[in-house]
N, C-alpha and C positions, 0 to 999 in steps of 0.2 A: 852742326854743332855751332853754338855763338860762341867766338873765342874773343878775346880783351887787342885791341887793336895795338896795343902795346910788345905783343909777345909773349908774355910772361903767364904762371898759369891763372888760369882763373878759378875764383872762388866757387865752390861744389853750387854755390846757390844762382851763379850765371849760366850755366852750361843748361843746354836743352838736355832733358833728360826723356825724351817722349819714346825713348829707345824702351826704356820701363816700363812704359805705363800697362801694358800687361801683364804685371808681374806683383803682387799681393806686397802688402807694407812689409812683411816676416816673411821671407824667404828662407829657403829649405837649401842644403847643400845643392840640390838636385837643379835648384832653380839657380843658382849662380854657377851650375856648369853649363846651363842652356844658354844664359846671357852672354856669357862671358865666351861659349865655345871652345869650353874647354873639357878636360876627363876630370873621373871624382880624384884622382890621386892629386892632379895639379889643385882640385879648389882645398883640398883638405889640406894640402901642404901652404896653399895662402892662407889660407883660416890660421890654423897652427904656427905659421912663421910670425903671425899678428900682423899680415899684410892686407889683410880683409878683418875688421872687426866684427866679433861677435857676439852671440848671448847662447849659454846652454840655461836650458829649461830639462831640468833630469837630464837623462842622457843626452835629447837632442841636443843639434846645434841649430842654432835659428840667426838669421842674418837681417837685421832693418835694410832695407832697400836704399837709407842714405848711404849707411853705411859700403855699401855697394857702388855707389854711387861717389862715393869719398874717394874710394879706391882706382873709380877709374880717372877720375880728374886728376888725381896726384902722385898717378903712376907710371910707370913706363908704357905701361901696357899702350896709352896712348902718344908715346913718344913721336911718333911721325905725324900728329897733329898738332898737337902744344909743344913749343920750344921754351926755353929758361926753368925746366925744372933739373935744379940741381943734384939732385939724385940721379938723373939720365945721363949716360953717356952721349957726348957728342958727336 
């Protein structure tokens, strides 16, 4: 991952993101449990808490892959690689 020599986090459009690129623009719940290694109840609960943005299309839920991608730059999730995000415990 390219991170900002500064520490601080960086912008979703600096980060290598090639962790994705097998993964379609519109992702499926299913497909941001496999990226992310997580279960459906955790992703449904990040969807739902509005900690993953999303789009429903009728029932589905359908995820853009920035947005996936948004979520892991500016989250904890990544906490042990980017430091200065204020949302993270230190």
């Amino acid at each position: 991952m390219n991170l900002p020599q500064n520490n601080t986090l960086a912008d979703s459009s600096d980060v290598d993101t090639s962790m994705f690129v097998d993964y379609p623009d519109l992702l499926s719940v299913s497909d941001v449990q496999n990226a992310l290694s997580i279960g459906r109840s955790m992703a449904y609960r990040l969807i739902n808490d509005g900690k993953i943005k999303h789009l429903r299309v009728g029932r589905a839920v359908k995820i853009p892959k920035r947005f996936l991608i948004d979520y892991v730059v500016h989250s904890c999730y990544n906490s042990g690689a980017v430091t200065g995000n204020p949302s993270c415990p230190d």
